[in-house]
C-alpha positions, 0 to 999 in steps of 0.5 A: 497502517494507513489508516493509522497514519490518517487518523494521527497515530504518531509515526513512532508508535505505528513504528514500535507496534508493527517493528517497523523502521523509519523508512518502511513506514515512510515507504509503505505510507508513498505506497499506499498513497500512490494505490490510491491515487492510481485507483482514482486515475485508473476510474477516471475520479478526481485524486485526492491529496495525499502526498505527505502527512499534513494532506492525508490527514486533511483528507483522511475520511475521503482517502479511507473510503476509497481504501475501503473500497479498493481490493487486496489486488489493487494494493498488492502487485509492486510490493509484494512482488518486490519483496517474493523476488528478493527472497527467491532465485529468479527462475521463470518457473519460480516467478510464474509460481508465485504469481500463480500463488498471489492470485489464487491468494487474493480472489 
């Protein structure tokens, strides 16, 4: 979805396509901007600009590479977690499971 936001597919388009609202887009677009901006941090590269729409855009080739570069793990753990904790009972062993279960999913 990001890449298709970066490479201007009209938002209500990716909305129709995926069955996504408004807000799951705009969320999912700060996600994926604050995993990238963080992989750059975390090894000590410059950010790039990816705070709204008009920035991803200008910067679309710079931020795409580096999305091709990150892994499934680096953009998964605040999402996907969130959403798995919505949808089970929150017992210590249920979560330790499904941490067990995204790791072995994303080597």
């Amino acid at each position: 979805m990001f890449g298709n936001i970066a490479n201007g597919v009209p938002t209500p388009q990716i909305m129709v396509d995926l069955q996504l609202s408004q807000l799951e887009v705009d969320q999912a677009r700060q996600f994926v901007a604050k995993k990238i901006t963080q992989y750059l941090v975390q090894r000590r590269q410059p950010t790039i600009a990816c705070n709204d729409m008009g920035a991803i855009r200008a910067n679309r080739g710079r931020l795409l590479a580096v999305l091709q570069r990150m892994g499934n793990i680096d953009l998964s753990t605040d999402l996907i977690l969130d959403i798995k904790i919505q949808d089970i009972d929150a017992h210590a062993g249920t979560i330790a499971d499904i941490n067990h279960s995204m790791q072995k999913a994303y080597k």
